[in-house]
VOGU-3710 file (C-alpha; in Angstrom, 3 decimals, decimal comma):
1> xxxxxxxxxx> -14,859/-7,088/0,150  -13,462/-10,358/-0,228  -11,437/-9,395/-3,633  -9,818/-6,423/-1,395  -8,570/-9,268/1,356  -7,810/-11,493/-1,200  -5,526/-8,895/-2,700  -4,138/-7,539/0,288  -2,298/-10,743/1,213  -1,620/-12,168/-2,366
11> xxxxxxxxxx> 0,544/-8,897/-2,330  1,942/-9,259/1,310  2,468/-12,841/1,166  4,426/-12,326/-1,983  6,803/-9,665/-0,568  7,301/-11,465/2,634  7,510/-15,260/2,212  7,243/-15,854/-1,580  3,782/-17,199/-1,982  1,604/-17,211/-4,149
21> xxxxxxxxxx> -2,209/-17,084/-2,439  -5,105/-17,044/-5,071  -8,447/-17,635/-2,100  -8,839/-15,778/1,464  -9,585/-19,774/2,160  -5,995/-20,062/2,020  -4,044/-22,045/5,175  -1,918/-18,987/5,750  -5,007/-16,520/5,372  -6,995/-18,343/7,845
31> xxxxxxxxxx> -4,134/-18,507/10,296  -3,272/-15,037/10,208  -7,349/-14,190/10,414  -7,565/-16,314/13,423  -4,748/-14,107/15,176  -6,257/-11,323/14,144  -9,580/-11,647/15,663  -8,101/-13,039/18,853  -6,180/-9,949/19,090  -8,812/-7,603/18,747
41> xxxxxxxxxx> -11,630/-9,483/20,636  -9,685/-10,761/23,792  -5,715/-10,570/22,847  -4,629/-7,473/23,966  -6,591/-7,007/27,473  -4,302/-9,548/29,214  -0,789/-7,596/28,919  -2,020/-4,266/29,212  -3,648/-5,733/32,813  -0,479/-7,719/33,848
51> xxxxxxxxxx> 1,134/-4,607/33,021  -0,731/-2,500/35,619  -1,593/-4,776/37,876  2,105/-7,065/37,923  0,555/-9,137/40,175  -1,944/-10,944/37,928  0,942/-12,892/36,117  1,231/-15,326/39,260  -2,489/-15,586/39,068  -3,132/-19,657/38,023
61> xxxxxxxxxx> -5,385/-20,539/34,569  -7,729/-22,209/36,366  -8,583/-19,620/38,571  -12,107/-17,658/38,994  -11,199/-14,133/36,645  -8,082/-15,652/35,058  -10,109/-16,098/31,876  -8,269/-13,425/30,429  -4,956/-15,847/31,229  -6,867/-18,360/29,297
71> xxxxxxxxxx> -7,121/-16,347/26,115  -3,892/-14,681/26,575  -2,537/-18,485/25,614  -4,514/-19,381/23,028  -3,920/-16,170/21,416  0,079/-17,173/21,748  -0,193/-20,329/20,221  -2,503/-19,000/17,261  0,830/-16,543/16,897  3,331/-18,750/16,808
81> xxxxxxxxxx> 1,597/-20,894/14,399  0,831/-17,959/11,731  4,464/-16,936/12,623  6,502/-20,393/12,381  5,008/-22,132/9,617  5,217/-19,810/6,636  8,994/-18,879/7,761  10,105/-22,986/8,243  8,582/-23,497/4,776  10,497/-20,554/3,054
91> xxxxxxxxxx> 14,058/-22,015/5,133  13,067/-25,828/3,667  12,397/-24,441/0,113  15,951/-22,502/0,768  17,906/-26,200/1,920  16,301/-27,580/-1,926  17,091/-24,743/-3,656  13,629/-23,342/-5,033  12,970/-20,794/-2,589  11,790/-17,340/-4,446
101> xxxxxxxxxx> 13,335/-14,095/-3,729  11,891/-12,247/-0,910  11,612/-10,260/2,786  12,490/-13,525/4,831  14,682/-15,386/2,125  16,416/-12,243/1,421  17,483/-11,094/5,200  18,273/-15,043/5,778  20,909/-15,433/3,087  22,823/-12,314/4,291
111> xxxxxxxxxx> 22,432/-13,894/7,893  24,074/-17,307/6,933  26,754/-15,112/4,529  27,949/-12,742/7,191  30,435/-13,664/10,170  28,161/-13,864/12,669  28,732/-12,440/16,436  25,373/-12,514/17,501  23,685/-15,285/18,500  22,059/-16,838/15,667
121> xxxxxxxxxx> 19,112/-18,306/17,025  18,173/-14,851/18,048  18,384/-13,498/15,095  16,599/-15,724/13,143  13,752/-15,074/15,740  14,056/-11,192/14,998  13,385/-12,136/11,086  10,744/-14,595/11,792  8,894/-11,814/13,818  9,601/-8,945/11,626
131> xxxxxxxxxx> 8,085/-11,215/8,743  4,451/-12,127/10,721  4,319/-8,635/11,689  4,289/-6,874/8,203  1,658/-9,168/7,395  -0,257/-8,136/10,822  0,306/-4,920/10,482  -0,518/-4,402/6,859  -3,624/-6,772/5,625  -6,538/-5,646/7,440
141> xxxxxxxxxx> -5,468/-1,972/7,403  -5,676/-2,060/3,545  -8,863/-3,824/3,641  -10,394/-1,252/6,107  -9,537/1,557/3,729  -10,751/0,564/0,526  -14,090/-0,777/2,430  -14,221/3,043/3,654  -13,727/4,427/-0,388  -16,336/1,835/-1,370
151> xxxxxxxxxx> -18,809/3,487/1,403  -18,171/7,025/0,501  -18,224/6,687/-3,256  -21,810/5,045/-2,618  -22,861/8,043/-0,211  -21,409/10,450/-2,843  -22,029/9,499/-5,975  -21,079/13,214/-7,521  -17,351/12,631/-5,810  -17,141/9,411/-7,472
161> xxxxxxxxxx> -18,446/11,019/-10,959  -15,549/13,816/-10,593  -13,069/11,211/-10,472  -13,838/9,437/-12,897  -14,328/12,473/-15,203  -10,691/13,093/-14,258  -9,321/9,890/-15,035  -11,521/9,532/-18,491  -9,778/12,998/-19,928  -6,432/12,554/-18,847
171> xxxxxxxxxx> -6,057/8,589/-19,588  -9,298/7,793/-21,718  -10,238/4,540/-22,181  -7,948/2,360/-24,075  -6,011/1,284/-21,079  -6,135/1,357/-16,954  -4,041/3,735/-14,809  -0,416/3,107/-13,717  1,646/5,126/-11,101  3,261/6,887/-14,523
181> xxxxxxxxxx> -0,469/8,822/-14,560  -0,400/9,456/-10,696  1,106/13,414/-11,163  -1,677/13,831/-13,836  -4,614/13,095/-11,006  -4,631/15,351/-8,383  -8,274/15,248/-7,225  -7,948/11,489/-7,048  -5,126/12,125/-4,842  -7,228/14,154/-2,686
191> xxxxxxxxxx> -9,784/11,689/-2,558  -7,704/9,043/-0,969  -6,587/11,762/1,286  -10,298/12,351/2,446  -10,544/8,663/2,566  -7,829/8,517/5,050  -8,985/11,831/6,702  -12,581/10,494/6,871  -12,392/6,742/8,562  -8,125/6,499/9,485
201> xxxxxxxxxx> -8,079/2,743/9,594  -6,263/2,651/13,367  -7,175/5,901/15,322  -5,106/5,120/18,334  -1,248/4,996/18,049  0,430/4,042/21,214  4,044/4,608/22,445  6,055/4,805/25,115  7,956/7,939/26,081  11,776/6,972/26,455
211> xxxxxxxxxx> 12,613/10,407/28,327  10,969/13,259/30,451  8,918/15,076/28,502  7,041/18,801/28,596  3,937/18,894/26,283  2,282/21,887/26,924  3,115/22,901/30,329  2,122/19,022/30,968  5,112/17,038/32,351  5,464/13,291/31,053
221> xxxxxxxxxx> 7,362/11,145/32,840  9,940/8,762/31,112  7,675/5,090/30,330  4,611/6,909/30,096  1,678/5,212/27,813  0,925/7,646/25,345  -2,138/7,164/22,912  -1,705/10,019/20,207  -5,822/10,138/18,943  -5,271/9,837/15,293
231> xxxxxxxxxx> -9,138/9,918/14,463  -9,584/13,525/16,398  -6,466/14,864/14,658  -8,198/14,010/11,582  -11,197/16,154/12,871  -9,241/19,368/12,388  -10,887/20,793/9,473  -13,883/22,493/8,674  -17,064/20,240/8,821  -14,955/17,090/9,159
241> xxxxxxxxxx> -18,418/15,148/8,871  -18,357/15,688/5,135  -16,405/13,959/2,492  -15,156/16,727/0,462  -11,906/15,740/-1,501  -12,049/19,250/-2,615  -10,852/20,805/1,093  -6,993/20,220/0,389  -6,866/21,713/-2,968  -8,738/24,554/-1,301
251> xxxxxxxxxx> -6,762/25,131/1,955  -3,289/23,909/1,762  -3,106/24,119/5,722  -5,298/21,391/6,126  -3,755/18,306/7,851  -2,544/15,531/5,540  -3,666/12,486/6,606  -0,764/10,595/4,781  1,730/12,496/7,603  -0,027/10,983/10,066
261> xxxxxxxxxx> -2,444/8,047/9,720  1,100/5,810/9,603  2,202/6,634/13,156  4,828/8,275/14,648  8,511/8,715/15,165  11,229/5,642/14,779  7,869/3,552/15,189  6,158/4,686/12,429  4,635/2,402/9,728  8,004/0,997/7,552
271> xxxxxxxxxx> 5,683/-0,107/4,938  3,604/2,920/4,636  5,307/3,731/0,987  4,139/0,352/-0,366  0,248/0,683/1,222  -0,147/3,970/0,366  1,117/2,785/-3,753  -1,046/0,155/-3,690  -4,337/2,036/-1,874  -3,625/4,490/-5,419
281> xxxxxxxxxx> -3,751/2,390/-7,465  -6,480/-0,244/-6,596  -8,945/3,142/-6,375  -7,645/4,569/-9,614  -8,249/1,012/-11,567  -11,899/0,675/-9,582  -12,736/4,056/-10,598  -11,578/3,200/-14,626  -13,323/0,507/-14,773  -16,284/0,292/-12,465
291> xxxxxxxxxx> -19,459/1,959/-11,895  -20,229/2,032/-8,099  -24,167/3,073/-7,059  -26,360/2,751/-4,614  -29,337/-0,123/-4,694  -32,630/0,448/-5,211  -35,101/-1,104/-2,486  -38,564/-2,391/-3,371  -40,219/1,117/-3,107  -38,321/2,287/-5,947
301> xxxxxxxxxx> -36,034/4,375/-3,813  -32,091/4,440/-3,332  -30,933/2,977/-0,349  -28,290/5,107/1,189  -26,285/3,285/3,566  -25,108/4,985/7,185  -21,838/6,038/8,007  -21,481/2,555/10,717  -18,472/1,533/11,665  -17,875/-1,802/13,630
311> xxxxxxxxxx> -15,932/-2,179/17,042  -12,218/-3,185/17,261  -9,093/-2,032/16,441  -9,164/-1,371/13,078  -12,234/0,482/12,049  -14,065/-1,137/9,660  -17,571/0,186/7,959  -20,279/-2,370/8,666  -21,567/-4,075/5,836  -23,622/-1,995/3,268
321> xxxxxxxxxx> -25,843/-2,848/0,378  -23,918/-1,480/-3,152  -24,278/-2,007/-6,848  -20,927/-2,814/-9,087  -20,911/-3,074/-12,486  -18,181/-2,561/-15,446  -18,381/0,824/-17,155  -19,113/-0,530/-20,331  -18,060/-3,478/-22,660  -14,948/-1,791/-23,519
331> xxxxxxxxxx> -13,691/-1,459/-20,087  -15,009/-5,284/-19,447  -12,284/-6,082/-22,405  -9,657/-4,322/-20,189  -10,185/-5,753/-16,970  -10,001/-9,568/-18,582  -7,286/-8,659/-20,871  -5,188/-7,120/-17,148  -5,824/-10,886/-15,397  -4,755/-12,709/-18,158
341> xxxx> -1,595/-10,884/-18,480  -1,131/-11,096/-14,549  -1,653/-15,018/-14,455  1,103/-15,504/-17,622
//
């Protein structure tokens, strides 16, 4: 799962700041894993209480309870660190002239270009935030999915046999799948949909209503909470238990996850297009080129792992036992020849 997290922020970290990162053991990697963890484990409780109860804010850090205060801080300084220090290393490499085009490089030049009547300082800070959040926002969720298609090709070996029976007669195997062959693949298609359907990476998806609002004879008031349940929307379908990528070539009024998994309104996901391109294409070159199985235990007997997913928010399968192994020698030849042309 490592090679999926590894991946995950090469690309992001690429887009964003202009780094290369070749090892999850990278500084940036750690830092960003750090504020991750915080944020799931301990992070978020102290706004959402300050928020109902306004009075805890004047409550002192070394106060019995204020624990929560405690984390809240070290969670902000993990933040600014993963925030600050990849952004005043793509401004320096700017100032000598060997900075790399991208995100944060890209939005500062037209900054310093245009006649500014903002303040600057502030919007700097809205580039610098807009920066640490698309690698926040966009890492772990990619991870989460493709752990999820590793699970269920392992539970359902006869899905993962379709596929690649799909892939072998429409590209063969004298090269890997591009986004040129995507139109050509329709059940892989659905079977990222049913990926997405069966384990959506973040279930909840909370906003704030600007307006009053009437949802079905329910009145919200304007700066209402909302928590749209992503996972039960996903549940819509008959026997959403099963993993059957077959359901929306069968029923074309069944949900599709991709409308929805990415949030909601002006908040929704603004790098959806890129996950969702690079979720296709890591399972169509897995499924080219690997052969995914279940292990055999010391009885002799295939272990087939549960359907377990850990706590947070992002849903991640526990770990499971799985066996992964190239296709044959030809498709070995492939998968060195694609690194070597990706490191020239």
């Amino acid at each position: 799962m490592s090679h999926f997290k590894r991946f995950s922020a090469a690309t992001i970290f690429a887009i964003t700041y202009g780094l290369t990162i070749t090892s999850v053991d990278h500084q940036f990697v750690r830092l960003a894993d750090r504020v991750g963890s915080l944020l799931v484990a301990e992070g978020m409780l102290a706004p959402l209480l300050v928020e109902f109860f306004p009075a805890l804010k004047y409550l002192p850090t070394w106060a019995p309870f204020s624990g929560f205060k405690r984390r809240a801080l070290e969670t902000r300084d993990a933040l600014n660190d993963m925030i600050n220090i990849p952004f005043d290393i793509v401004k320096e490499a700017m100032r000598s002239g060997t900075a790399k085009p991208c995100f944060v490089s890209s939005l500062l030049e037209a900054h310093y270009s245009a006649d500014k009547q903002t303040n600057d300082a502030e919007e700097e800070d809205d580039i610098k935030w807009a920066a640490g959040t698309l690698y926040l926002g966009g890492e772990e969720t990619t991870v989460s999915v493709m752990e999820s298609f590793m699970l269920a090709m392992v539970r359902y070996p006869e899905v993962y046999k379709k596929v690649q029976e799909e892939i072998d007669h429409v590209i063969g195997n004298k090269r890997l799948p591009t986004h040129d062959d995507r139109d050509s693949l329709p059940y892989l298609d659905c079977v990222l949909k049913e990926v997405l359907r069966w384990n959506p990476p973040a279930p909840l998806s909370p906003h704030r209503v600007m307006e009053d609002d009437i949802y079905q004879g329910y009145h919200i008031p304007a700066g209402a909470i909302i928590i749209p349940n992503i996972y039960v929307m996903m549940q819509a379908c008959p026997q959403p238990e099963v993993f059957r990528p077959e359901r929306f070539m069968e029923d074309p009024e069944t949900p599709d996850p991709l409308e929805v998994i990415f949030g909601f309104g002006r908040r929704i996901c603004p790098g959806r297009y890129l996950a969702e391109s690079n979720l296709w294409y890591l399972i169509a070159n897995i499924t080219a080129t690997f052969e995914i199985s279940r292990v055999i235990d010391d009885e002799g007997k295939e272990i087939v792992p549960p359907f377990a997913i850990s706590d947070g928010l992002i849903r991640h399968p526990k770990p499971f036992p799985c066996s992964i192994s190239p296709r044959s020698e030809k498709t070995a030849i492939l998968i060195y020849d694609a690194r070597t042309s990706a490191e020239s």
